[in-house]
PDB file with SEQRES, HELIX, SHEET and CRYST1 records, atoms N, CA, C and O in Angstrom:
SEQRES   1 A   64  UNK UNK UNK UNK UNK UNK UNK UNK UNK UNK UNK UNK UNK          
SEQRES   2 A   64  UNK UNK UNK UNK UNK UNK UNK UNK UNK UNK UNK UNK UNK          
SEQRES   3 A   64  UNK UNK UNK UNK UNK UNK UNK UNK UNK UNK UNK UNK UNK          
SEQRES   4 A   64  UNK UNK UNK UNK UNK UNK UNK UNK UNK UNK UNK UNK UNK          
SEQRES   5 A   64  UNK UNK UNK UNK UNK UNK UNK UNK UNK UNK UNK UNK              
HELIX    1 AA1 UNK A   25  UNK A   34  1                                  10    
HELIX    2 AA2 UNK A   37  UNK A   44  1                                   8    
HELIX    3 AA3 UNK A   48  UNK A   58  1                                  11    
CRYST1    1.000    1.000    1.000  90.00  90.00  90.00 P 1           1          
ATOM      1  N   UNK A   1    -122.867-140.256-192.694  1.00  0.00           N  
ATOM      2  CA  UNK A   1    -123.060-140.552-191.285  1.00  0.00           C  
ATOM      3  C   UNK A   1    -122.526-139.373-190.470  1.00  0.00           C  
ATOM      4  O   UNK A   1    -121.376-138.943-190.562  1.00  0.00           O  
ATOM      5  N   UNK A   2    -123.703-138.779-189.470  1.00  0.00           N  
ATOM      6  CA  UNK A   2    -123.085-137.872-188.868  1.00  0.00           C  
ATOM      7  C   UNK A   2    -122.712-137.712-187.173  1.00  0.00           C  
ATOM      8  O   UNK A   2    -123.242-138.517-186.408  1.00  0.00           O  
ATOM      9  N   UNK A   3    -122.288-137.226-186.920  1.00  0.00           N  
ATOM     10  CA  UNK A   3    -121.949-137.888-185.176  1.00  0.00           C  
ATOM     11  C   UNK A   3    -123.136-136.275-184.477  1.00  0.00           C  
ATOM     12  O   UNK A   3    -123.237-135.131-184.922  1.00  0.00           O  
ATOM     13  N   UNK A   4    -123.771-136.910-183.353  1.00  0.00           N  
ATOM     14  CA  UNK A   4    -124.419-135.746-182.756  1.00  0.00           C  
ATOM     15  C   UNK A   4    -124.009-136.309-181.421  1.00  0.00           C  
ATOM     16  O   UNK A   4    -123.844-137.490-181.114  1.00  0.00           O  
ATOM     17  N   UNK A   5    -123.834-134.836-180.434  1.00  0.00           N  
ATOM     18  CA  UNK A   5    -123.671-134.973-179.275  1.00  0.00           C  
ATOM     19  C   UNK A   5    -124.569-133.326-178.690  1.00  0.00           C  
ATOM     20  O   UNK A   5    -124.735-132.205-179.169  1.00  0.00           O  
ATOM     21  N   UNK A   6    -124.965-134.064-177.382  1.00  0.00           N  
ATOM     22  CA  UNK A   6    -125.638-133.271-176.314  1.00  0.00           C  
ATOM     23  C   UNK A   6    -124.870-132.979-175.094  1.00  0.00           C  
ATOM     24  O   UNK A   6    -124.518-133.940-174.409  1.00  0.00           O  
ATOM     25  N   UNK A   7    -124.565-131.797-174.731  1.00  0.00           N  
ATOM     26  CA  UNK A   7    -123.863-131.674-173.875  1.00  0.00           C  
ATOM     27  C   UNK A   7    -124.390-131.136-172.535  1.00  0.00           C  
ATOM     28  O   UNK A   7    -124.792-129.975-172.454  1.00  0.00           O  
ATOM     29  N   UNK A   8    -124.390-132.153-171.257  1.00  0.00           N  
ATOM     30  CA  UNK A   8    -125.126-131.454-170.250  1.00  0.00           C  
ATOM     31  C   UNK A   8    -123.816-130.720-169.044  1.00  0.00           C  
ATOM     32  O   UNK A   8    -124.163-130.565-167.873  1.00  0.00           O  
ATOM     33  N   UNK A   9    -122.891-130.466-169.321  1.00  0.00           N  
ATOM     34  CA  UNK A   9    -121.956-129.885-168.176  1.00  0.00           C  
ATOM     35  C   UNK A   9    -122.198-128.436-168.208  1.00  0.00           C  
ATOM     36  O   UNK A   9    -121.689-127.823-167.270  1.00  0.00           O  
ATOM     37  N   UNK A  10    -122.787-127.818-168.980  1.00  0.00           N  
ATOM     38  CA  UNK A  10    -122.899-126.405-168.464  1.00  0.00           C  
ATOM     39  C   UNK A  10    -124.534-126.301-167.531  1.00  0.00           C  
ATOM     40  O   UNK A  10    -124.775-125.575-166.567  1.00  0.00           O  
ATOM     41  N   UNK A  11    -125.471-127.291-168.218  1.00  0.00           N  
ATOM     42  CA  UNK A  11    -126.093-127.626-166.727  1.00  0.00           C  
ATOM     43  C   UNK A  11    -126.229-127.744-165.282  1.00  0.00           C  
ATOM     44  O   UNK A  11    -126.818-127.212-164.341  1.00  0.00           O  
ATOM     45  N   UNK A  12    -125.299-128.821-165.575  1.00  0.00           N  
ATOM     46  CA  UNK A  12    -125.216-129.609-164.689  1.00  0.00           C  
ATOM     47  C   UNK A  12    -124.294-128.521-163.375  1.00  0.00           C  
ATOM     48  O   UNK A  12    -124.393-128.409-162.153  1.00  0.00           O  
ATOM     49  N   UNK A  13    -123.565-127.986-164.265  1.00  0.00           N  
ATOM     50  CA  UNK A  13    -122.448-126.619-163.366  1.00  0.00           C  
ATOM     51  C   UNK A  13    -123.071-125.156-162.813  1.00  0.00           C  
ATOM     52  O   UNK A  13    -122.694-124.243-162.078  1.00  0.00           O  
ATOM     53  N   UNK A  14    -124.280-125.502-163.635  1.00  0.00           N  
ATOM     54  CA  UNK A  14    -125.309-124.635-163.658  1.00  0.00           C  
ATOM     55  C   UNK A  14    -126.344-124.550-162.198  1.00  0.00           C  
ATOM     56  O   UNK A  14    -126.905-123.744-161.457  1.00  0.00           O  
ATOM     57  N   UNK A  15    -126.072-126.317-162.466  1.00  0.00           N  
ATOM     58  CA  UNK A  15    -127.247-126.197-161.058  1.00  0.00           C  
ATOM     59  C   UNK A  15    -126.439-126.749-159.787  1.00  0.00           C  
ATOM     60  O   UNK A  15    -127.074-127.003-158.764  1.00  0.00           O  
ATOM     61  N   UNK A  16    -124.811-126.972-159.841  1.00  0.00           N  
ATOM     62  CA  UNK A  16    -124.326-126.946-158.517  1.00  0.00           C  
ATOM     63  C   UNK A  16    -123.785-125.613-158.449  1.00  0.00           C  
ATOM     64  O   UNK A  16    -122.738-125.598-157.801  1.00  0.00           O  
ATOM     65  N   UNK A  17    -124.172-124.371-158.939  1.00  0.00           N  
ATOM     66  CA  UNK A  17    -123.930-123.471-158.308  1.00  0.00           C  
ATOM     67  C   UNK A  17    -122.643-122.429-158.930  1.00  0.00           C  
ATOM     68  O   UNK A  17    -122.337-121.246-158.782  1.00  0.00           O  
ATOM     69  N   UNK A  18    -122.127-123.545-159.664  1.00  0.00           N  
ATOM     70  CA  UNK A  18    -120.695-122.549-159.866  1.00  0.00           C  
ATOM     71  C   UNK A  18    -120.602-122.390-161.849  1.00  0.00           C  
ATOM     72  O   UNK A  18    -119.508-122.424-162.413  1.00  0.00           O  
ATOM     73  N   UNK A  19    -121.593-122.266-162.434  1.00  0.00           N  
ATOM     74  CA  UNK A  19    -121.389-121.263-163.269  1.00  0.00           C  
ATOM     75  C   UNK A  19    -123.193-120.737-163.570  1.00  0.00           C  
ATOM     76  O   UNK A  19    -124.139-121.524-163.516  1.00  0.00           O  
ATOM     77  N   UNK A  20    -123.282-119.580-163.811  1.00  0.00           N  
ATOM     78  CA  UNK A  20    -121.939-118.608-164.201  1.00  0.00           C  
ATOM     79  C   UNK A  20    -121.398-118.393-162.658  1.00  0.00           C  
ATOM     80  O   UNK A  20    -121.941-118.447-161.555  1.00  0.00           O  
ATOM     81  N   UNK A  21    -119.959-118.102-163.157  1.00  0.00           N  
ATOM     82  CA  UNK A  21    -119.352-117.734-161.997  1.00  0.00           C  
ATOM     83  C   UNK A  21    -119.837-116.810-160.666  1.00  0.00           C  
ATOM     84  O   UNK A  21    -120.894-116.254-160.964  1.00  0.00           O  
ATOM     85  N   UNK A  22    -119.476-116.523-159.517  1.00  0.00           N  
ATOM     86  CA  UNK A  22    -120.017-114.991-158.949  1.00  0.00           C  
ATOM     87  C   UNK A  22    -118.603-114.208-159.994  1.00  0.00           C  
ATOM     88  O   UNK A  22    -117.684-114.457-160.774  1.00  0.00           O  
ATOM     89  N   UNK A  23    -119.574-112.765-159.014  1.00  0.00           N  
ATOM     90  CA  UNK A  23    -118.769-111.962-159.878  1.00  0.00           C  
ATOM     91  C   UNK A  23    -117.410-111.416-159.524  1.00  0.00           C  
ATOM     92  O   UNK A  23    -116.945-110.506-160.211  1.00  0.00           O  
ATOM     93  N   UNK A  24    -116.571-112.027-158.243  1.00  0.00           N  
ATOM     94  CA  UNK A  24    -115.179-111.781-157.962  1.00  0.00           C  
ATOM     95  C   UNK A  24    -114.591-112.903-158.388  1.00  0.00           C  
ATOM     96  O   UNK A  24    -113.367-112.775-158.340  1.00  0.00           O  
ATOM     97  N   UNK A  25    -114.897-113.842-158.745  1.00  0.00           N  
ATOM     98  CA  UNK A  25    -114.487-115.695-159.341  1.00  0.00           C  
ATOM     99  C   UNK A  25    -114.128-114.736-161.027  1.00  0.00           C  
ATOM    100  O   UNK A  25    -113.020-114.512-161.515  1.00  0.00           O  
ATOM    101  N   UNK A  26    -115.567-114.324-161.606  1.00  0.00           N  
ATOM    102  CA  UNK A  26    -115.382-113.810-163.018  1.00  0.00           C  
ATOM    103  C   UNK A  26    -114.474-112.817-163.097  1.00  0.00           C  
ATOM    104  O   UNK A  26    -113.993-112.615-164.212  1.00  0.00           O  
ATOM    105  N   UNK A  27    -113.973-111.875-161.836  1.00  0.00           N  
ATOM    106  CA  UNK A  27    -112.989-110.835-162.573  1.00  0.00           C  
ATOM    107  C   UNK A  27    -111.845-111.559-162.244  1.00  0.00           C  
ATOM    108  O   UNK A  27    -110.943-111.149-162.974  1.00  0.00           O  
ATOM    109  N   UNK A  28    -111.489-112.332-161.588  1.00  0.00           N  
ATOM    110  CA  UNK A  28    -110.269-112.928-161.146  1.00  0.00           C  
ATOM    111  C   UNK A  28    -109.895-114.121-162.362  1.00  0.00           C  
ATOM    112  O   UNK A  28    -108.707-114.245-162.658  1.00  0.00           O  
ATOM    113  N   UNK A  29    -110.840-114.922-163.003  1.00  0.00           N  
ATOM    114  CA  UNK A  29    -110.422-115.236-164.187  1.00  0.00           C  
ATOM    115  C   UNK A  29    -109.785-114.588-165.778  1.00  0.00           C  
ATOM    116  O   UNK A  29    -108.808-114.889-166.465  1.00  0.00           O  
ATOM    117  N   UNK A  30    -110.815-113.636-165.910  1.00  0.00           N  
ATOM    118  CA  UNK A  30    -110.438-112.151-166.703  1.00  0.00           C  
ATOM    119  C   UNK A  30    -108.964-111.814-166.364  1.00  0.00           C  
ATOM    120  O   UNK A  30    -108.309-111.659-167.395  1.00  0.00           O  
ATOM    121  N   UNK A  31    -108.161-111.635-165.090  1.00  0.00           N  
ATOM    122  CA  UNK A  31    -107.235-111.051-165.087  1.00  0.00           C  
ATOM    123  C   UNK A  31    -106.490-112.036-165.161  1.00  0.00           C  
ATOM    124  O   UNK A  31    -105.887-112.050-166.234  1.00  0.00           O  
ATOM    125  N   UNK A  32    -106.271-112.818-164.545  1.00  0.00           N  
ATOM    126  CA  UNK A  32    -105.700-114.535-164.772  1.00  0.00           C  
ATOM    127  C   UNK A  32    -105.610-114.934-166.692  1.00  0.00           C  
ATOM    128  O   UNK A  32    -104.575-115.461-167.100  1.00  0.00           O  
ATOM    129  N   UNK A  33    -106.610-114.662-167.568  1.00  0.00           N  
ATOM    130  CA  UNK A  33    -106.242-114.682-168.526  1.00  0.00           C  
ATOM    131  C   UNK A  33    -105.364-113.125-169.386  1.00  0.00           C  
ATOM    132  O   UNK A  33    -104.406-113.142-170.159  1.00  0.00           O  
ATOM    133  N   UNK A  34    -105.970-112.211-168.984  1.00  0.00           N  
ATOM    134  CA  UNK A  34    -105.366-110.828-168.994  1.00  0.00           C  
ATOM    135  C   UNK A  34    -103.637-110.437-168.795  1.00  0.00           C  
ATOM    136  O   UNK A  34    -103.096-109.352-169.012  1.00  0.00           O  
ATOM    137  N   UNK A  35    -103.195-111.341-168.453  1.00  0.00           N  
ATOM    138  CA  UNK A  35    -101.915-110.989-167.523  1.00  0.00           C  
ATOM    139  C   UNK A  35    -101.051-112.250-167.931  1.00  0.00           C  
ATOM    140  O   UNK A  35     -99.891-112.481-167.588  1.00  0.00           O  
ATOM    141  N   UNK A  36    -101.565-112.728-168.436  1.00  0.00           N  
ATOM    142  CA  UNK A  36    -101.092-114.060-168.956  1.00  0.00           C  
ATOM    143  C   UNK A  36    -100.328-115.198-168.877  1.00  0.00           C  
ATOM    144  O   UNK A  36     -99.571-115.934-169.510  1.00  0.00           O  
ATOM    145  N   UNK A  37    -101.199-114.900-167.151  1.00  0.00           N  
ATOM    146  CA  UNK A  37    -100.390-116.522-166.633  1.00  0.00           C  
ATOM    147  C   UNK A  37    -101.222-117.198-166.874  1.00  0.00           C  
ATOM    148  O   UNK A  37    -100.894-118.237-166.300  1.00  0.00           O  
ATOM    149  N   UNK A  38    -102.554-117.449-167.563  1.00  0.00           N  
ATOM    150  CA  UNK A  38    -103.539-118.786-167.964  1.00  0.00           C  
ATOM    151  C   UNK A  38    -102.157-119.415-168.683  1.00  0.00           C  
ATOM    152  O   UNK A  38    -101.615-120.479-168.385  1.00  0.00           O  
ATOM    153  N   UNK A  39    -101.675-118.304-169.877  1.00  0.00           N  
ATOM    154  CA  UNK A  39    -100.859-118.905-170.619  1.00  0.00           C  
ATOM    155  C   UNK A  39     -99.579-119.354-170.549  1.00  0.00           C  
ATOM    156  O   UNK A  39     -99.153-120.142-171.393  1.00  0.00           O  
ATOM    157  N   UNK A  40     -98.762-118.868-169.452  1.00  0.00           N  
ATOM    158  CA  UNK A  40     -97.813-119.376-168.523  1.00  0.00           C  
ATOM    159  C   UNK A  40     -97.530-120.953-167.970  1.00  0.00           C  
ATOM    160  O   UNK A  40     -96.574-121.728-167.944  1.00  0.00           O  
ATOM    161  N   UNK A  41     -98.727-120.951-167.611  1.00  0.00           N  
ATOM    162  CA  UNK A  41     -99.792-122.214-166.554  1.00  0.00           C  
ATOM    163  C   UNK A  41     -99.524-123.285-167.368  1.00  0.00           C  
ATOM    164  O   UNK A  41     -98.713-124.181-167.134  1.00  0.00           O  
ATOM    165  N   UNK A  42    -100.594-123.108-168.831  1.00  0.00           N  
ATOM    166  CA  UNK A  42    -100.299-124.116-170.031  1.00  0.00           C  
ATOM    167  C   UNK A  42     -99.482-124.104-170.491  1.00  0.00           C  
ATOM    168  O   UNK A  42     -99.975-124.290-171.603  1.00  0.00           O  
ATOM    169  N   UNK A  43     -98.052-124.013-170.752  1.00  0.00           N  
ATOM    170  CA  UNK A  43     -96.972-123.886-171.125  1.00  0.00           C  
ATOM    171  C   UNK A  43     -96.440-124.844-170.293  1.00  0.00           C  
ATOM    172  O   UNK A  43     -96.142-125.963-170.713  1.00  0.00           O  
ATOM    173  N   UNK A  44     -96.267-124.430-168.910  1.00  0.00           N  
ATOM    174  CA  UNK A  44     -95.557-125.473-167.788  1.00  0.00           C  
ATOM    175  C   UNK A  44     -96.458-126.763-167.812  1.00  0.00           C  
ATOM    176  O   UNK A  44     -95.859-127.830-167.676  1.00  0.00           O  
ATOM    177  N   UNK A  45     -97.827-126.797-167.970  1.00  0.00           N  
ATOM    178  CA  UNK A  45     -97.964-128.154-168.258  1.00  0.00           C  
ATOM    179  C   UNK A  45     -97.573-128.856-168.987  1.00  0.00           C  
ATOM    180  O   UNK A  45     -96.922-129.865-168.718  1.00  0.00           O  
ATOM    181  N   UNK A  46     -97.860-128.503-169.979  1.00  0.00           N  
ATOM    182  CA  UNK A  46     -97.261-129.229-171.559  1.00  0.00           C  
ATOM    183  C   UNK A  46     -96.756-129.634-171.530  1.00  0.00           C  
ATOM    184  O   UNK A  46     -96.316-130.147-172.560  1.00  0.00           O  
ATOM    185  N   UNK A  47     -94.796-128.187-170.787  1.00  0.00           N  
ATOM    186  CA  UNK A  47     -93.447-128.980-170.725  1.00  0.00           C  
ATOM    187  C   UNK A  47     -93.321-130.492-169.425  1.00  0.00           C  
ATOM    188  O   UNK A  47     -92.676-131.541-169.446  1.00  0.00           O  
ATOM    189  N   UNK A  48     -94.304-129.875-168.411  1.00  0.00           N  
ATOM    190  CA  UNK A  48     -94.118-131.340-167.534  1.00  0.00           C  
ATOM    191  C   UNK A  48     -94.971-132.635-168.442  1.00  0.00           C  
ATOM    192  O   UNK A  48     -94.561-133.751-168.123  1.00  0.00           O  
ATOM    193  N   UNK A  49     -95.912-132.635-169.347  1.00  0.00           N  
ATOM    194  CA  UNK A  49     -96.125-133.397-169.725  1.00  0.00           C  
ATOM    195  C   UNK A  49     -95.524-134.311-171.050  1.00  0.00           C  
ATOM    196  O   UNK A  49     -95.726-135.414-171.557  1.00  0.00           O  
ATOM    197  N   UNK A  50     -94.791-133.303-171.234  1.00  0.00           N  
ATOM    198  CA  UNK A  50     -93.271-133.846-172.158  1.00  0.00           C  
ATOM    199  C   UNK A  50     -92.027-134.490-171.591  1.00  0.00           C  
ATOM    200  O   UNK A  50     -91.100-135.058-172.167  1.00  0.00           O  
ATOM    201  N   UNK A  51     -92.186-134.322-170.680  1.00  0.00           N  
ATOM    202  CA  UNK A  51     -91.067-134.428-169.787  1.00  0.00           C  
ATOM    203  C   UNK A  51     -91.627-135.919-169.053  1.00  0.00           C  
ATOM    204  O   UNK A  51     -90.876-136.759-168.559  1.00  0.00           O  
ATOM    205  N   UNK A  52     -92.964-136.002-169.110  1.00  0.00           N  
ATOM    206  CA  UNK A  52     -93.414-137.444-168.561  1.00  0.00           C  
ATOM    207  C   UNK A  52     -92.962-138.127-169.614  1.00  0.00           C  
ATOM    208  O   UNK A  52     -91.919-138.767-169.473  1.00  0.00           O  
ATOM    209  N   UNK A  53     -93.608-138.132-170.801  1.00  0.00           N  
ATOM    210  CA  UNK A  53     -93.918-138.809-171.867  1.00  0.00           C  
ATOM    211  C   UNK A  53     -92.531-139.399-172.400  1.00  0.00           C  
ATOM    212  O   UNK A  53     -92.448-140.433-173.063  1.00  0.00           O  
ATOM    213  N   UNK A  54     -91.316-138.493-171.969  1.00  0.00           N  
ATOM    214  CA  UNK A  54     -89.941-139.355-172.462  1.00  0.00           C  
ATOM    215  C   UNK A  54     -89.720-140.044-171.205  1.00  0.00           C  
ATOM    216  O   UNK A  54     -89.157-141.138-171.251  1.00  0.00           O  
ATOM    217  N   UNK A  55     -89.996-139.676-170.351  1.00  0.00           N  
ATOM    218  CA  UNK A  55     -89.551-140.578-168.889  1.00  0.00           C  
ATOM    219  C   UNK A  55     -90.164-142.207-169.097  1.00  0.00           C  
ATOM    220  O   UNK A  55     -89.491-143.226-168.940  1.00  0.00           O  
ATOM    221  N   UNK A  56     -91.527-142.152-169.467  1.00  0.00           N  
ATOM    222  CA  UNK A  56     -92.225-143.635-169.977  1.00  0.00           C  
ATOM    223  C   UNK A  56     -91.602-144.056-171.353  1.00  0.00           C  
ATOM    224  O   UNK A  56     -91.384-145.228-171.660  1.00  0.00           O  
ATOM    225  N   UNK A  57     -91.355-143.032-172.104  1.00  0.00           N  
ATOM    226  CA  UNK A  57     -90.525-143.904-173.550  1.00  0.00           C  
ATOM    227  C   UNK A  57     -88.728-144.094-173.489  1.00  0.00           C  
ATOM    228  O   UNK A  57     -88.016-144.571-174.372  1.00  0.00           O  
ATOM    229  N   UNK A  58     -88.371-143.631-172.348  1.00  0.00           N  
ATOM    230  CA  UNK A  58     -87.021-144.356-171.635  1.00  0.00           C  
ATOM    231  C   UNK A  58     -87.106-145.461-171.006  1.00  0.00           C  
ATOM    232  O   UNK A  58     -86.210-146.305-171.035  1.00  0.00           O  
ATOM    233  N   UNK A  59     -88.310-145.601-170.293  1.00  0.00           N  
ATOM    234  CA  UNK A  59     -88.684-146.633-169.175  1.00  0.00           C  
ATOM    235  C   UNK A  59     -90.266-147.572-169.338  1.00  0.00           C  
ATOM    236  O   UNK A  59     -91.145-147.748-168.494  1.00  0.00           O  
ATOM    237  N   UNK A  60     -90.187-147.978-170.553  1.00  0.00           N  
ATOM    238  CA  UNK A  60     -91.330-148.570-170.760  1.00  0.00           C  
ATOM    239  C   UNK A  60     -92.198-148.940-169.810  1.00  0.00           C  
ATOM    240  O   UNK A  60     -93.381-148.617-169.919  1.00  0.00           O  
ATOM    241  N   UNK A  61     -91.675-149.788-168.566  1.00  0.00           N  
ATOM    242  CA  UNK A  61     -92.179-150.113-168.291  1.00  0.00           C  
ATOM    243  C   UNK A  61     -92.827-149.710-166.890  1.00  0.00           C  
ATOM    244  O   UNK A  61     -93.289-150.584-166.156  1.00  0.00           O  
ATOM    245  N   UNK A  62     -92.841-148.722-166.634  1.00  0.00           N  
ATOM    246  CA  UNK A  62     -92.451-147.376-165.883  1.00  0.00           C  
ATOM    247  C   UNK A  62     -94.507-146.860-166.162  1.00  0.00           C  
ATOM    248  O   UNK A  62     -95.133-146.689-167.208  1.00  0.00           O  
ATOM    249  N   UNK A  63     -94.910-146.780-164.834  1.00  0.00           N  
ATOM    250  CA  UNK A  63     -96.531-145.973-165.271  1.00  0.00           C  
ATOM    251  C   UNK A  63     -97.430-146.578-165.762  1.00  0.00           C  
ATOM    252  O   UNK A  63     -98.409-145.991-166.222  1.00  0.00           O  
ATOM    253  N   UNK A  64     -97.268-148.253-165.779  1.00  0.00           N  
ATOM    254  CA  UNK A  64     -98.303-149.314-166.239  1.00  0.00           C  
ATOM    255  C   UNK A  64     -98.869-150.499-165.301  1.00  0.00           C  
ATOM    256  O   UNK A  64     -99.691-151.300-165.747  1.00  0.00           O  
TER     257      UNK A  64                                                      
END                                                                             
């Protein structure tokens, strides 16, 4: 048994306009990953999302 999927979001992003990017959106991502605060960025999420995740397993009942 095999699982198939169709994916329409690069379409769909396609036809409101915003990909592909313009081309000051595309160099400003490039350097954003280049310089490496993309990876900065995800780091501080993570830790705030660790930082949730014991706040709800201190406080069960906390976010439901």
């Amino acid at each position: 048994m095999g699982h198939e999927a169709v994916r329409y979001d690069i379409t769909m992003l396609g036809q409101l306009g915003v990909f592909p990017p313009a081309p000051p959106t595309a160099l400003h991502m490039i350097a954003w990953r280049m310089t490496g605060r993309a990876a900065c960025a995800a780091a501080d999420v993570t830790a705030q999302a660790a930082d949730a995740a014991a706040l709800l397993q201190d406080n069960p009942g906390r976010g439901r």
